[in-house]
C-alpha positions as CSV (number, residue, x, y, z in Angstrom):
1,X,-2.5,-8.4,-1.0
2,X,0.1,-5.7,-1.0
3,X,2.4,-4.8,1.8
4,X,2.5,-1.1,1.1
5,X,4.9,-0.9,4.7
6,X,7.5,-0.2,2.7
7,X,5.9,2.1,0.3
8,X,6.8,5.9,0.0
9,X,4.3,8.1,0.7
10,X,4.6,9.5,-3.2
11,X,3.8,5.5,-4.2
12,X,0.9,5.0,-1.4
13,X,-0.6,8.1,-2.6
14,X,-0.2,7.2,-6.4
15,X,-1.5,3.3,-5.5
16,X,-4.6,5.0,-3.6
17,X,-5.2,7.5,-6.8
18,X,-5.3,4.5,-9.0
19,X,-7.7,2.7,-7.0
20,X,-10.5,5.5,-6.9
21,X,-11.2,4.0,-10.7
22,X,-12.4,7.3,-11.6
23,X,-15.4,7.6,-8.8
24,X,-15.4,11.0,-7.4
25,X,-16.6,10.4,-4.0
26,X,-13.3,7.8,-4.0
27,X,-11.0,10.4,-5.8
28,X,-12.2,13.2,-2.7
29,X,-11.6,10.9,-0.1
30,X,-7.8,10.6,-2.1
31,X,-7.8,14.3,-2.3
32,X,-8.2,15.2,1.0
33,X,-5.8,12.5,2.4
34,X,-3.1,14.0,0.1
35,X,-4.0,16.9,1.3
36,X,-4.6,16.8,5.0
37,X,-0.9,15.0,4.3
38,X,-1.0,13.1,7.9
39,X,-2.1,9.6,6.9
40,X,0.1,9.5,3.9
41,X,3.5,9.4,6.3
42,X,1.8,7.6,9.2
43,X,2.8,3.6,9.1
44,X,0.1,3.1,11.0
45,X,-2.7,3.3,8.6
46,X,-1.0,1.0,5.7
47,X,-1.5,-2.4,7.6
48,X,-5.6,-1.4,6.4
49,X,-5.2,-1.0,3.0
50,X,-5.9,-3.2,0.2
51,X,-4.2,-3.6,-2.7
52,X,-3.2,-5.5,-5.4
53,X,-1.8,-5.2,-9.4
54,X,-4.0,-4.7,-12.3
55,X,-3.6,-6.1,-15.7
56,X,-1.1,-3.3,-17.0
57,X,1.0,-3.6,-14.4
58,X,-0.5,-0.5,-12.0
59,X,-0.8,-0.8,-8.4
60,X,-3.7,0.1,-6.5
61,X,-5.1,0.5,-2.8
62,X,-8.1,1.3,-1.0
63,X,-9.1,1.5,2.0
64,X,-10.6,-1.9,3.8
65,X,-13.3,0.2,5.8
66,X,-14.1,-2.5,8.0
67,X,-10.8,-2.9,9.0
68,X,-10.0,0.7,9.3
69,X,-13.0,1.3,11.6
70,X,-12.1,-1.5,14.1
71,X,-8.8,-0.1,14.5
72,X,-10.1,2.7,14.7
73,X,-12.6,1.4,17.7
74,X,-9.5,-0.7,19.1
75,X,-7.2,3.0,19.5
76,X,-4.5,1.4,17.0
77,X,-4.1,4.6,14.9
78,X,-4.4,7.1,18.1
79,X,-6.8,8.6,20.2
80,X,-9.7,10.5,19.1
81,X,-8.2,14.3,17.6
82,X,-8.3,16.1,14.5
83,X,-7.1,13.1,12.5
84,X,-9.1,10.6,13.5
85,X,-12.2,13.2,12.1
86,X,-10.4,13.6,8.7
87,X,-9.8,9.7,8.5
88,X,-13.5,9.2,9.4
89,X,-14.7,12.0,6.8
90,X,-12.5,10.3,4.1
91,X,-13.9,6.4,5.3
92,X,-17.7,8.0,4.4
93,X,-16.9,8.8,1.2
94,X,-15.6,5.3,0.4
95,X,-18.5,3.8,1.3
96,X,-20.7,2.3,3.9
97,X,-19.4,4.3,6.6
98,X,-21.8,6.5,8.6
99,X,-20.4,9.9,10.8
100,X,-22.4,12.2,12.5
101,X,-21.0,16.0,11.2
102,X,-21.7,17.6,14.2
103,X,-19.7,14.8,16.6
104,X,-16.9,14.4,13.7
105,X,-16.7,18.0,12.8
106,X,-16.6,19.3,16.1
107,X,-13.2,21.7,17.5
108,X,-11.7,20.8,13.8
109,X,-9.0,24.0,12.4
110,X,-10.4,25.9,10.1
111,X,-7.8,24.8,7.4
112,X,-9.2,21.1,8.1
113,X,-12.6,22.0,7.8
114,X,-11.5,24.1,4.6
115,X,-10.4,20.7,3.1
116,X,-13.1,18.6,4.2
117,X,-15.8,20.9,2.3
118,X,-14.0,21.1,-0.2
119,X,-13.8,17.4,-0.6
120,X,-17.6,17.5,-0.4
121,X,-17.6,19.3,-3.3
122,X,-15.1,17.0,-5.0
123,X,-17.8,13.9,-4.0
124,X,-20.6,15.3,-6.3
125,X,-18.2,16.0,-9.1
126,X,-17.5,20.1,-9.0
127,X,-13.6,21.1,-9.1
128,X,-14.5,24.4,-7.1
129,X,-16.6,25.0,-4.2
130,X,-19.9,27.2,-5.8
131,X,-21.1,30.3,-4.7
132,X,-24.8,29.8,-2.8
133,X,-25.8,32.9,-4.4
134,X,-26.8,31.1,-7.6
């Protein structure tokens, strides 16, 4: 496994990028961390991740959801706010990792919520948010 403590946020970001292996649900979850941008310079969130070195040399990481979620339960990455929601958004796209919208979404910015739809969009595979006029 790969300590990614010492990691700049530009080579956590590019290690997390390269572990999506081209899923989009994976690759919005990446998206939205970039650009949410707290997680990527918060140490606190790196002692979670997985990574390790592929066969061409590339480093990747991903998120051990598990993990993530106890520390999340335990108040190791903060109390419950704004960031907490977004981390929580970005763990149910990786996976097995259920939220209720209404409790997670709740009192969010607008700009956050912004990012977390379009993230949404992102997971099924569209590049741009689509008019619901047709």
């Amino acid at each position: 496994m790969i300590d990614f403590s010492q990691s700049s946020s530009a080579e956590f970001l590019q290690a997390l990028q390269a572990g999506t292996s081209g899923l989009w649900a994976l690759e919005a979850g990446v998206w939205l961390l970039e650009h949410h941008g707290v997680w990527l310079q918060d140490p606190r969130l790196r002692p979670y991740v997985d990574g390790g070195v592929q066969e061409d040399g590339t480093v990747w990481a991903g998120f051990d959801v598990k993990r993530v979620d106890a520390a999340i339960d335990a108040g190791a990455l903060g109390e419950w706010g704004e960031d907490i929601a977004v981390l929580c958004f970005i763990l149910s796209l990786c996976g097995d990792y259920p939220i209720s919208l209404r409790y997670n979404c709740e009192n969010l910015s607008k700009e956050t919520l912004g990012l977390m739809s379009k993230a949404l969009f992102l997971a099924n595979g569209y590049e741009e948010p689509r008019s619901l006029d047709g």
